[in-house]
Structures are given as structure tokens and as C-alpha cells.
C-alpha positions in Angstrom: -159.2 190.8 183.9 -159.8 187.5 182.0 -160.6 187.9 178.4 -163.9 187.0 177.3 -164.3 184.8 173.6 -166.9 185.1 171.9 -168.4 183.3 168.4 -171.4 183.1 166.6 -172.3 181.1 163.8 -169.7 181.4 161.0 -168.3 184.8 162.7 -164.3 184.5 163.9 -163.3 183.7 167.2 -163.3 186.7 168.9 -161.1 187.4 172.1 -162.3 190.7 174.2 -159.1 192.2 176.5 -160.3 194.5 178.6 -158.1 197.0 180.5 -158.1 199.6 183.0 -155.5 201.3 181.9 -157.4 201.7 178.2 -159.5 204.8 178.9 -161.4 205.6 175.4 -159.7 203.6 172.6 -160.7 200.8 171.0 -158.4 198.4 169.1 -158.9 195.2 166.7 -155.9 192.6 165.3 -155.7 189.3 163.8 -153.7 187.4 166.3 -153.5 183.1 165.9 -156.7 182.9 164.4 -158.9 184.8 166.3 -159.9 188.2 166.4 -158.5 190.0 169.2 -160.3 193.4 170.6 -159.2 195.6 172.7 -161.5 198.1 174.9 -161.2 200.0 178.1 -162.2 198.1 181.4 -165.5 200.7 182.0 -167.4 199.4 179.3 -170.6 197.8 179.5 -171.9 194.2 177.8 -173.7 196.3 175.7 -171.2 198.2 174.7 -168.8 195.7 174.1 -170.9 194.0 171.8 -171.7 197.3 170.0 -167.6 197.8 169.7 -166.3 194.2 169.4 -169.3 194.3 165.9 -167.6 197.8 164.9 -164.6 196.5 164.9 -165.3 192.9 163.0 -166.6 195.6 160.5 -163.2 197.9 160.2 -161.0 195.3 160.3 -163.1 193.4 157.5 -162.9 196.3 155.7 -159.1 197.0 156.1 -158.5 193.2 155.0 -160.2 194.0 151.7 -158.2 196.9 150.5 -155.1 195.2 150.7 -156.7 191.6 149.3 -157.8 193.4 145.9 -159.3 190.9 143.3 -158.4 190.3 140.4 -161.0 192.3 138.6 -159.6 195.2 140.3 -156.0 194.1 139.4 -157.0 194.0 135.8 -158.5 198.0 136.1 -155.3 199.0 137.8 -153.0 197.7 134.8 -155.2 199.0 132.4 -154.3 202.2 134.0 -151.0 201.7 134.4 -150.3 200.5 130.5 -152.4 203.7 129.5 -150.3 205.8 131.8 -147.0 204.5 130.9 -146.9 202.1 128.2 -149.0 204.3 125.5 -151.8 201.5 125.8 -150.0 199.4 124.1 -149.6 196.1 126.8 -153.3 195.4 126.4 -153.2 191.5 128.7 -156.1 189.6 128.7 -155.8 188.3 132.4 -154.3 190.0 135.0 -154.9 187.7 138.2 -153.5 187.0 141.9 -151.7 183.5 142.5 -150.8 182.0 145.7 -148.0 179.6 143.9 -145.7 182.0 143.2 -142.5 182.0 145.6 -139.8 182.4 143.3 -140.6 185.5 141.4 -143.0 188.3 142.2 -144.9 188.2 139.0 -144.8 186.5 136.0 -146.4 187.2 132.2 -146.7 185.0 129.5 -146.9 186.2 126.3 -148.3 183.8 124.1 -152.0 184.0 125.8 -151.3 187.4 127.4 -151.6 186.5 130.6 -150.1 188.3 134.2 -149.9 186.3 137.1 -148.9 188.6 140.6 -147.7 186.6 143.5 -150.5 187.3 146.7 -147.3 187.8 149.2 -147.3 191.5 147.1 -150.5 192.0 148.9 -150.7 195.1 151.7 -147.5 196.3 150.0 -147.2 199.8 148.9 -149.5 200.5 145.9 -146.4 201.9 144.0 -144.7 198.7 144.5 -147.4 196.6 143.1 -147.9 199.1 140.1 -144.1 198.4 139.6 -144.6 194.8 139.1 -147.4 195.5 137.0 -145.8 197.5 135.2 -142.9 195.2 134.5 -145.3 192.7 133.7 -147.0 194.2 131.2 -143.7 195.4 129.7 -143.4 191.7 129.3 -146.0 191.8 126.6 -144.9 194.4 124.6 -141.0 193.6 125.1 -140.7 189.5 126.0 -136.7 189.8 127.3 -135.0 191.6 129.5 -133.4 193.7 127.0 -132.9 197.0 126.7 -136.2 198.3 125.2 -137.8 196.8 128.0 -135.7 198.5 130.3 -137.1 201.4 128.6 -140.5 200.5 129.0 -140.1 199.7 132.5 -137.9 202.8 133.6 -141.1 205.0 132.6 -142.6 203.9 135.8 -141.6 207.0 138.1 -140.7 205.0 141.1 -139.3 201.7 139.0 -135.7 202.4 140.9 -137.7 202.6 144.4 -139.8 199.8 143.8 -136.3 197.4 142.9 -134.6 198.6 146.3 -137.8 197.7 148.2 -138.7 194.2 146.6 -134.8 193.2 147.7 -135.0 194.4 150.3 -138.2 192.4 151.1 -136.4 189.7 149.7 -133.1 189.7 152.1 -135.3 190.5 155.2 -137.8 187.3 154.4 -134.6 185.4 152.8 -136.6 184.7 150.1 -134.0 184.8 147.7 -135.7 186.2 145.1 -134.1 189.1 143.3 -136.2 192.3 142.0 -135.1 191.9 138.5 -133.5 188.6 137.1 -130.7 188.8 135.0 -131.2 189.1 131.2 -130.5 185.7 129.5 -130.9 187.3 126.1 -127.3 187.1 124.3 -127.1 191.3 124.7 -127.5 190.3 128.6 -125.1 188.2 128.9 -122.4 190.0 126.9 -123.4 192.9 129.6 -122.8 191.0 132.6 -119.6 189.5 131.4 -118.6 193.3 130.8 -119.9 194.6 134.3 -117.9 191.4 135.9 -114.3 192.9 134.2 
């Protein structure tokens, strides 16, 4: 069958696939800018329309818990400095950026500020609290030195988190490593050891 498109107002363009080999399910993905929905071949106007508004609704919904904003970023590092960090890393932003595509996060000190790259987004929660985490380290710790290492490593999963940002990294060939090198004298003294 030919798929139907559908749009109204300022809802997306929606392309209905229907199929006789779909019996009861219903499906919904983003696919080149439209809204793609799929539904068994039976199914009336009416209840197409019913589905294909269902659907709009699930898959708006789904989009929103992995685009959390950045008042809800703010709560969860909150959290994760009381958890962690003994309270201590108290920022006074915590926000998403889009401009990010070096690094996965970045912190700044002086204001207190913690900037999280979007393309974390629909990652594992644990792997965005990592970041976090490391970020806010940032404010109690500004190196890479050991003490912040410290800090960091409290995070349970700190290790896991590492081996799935590179491995995010090698597979997008972003080139981005987990955790830069430490430029602090200590740090370099370290790597010129671990190179021997």
C-alpha cells in the first residue's frame, strides 16, 4: 500500500505505512524529518488518526526524557555533588551546549559554571552523571591531579563511564578522549614515567 502523509498546522509531517503483515502493533520513528507511523493494514481512517495522535504523543514524550533541560541538569548535579562530593562542588550553572565537539563537558571555575555537550543526550544516565561528576570535581579540584582523581573515582561507575565515552568516541571518530591528559607539572612527570 501507498503511504498516506499527513500535516496539520504546525504538527510534523507525518508518513502512515500500513501493512498486512502488521497484525496488532503499532510503531512511531523519526525518519528524514517526518514522523513515520506504522500500523497494521485492517485499520480504519478513524482509527488511524486515533493511533497516528497516540503516537505523536509517545514519541513526544520519549524525545523529552532524553532532551532534559537545563533546570533538570542543575537538580541532577546537585544530587550528584551531595552524593559524592560531600556537597561541596556547589556550581551556579549547570547548562546544555550544542558548541561543544571537542570535549564532552567543560567547567569553569572562576564563575562556577558547567557546560555538558547535547551529543551526551539519550546516553546512559550513568554516563551523563559521570561527566557531571567530573565536572563538578572541576570546581572543587581545577587540574587533573590527583585529588581530583579522587574526587572523581568516587563515582561508582567512573571506570565504565571512561570505556564507554571512548568508545563513543572511536566509533563516531570524534577524537575526543574520555579524560585528557593532566598538564599539571605532577601530570606530566607521570606520563614521562608511564612512557619508560
Amino acid at each position: 500500500m501507498a503511504p498516506s502523509r499527513a500535516r496539520v498546522d504546525d504538527a510534523p509531517v507525518v508518513e502512515v505505512r500500513r501493512s498486512r503483515k502488521r497484525r496488532r502493533t503499532v510503531a512511531a520513528y523519526r525518519e528524514d524529518g517526518k514522523v513515520v507511523v506504522l500500523l497494521p493494514a485492517r485499520f480504519t481512517r478513524a482509527e488511524e488518526k486515533e493511533w497516528v495522535a497516540a503516537m505523536l504523543a509517545r514519541l513526544e514524550r520519549s524525545e523529552r526524557r532524553r532532551r532534559p533541560s537545563d533546570a533538570a541538569l542543575a537538580k541532577r548535579a546537585a544530587g550528584l555533588s551531595g552524593r559524592y562530593l560531600d556537597g561541596l562542588a556547589e556550581p551556579l550553572v549547570v547548562r546544555w551546549v550544542e558548541n561543544q565537539n571537542s570535549r564532552w563537558g567543560s567547567c569553569t571555575p572562576s564563575d562556577r559554571s558547567i557546560r555538558l555537550s547535547t551529543r551526551l543526550q539519550g546516553m546512559p544516565g550513568w554516563v551523563i552523571d559521570y561527566v557531571l561528576v567530573h565536572e563538578l570535581a572541576h570546581l572543587l579540584e581545577a587540574g587533573h591531579t590527583p585529588a581530583f582523581w579522587t574526587w572523581v573515582d568516587r563515582f561508582p561507575k567512573a571506570e565504565r563511564a571512561k570505556g564507554f565515552l571512548e568508545g563513543v568516541a572511536a566509533a563516531s571518530q570524534l577524537g575526543i578522549e574520555a579524560d585528557p591528559p593532566d598538564c599539571s607539572d605532577e601530570g606530566a612527570a607521570q606520563m614521562a614515567a608511564d612512557d619508560r
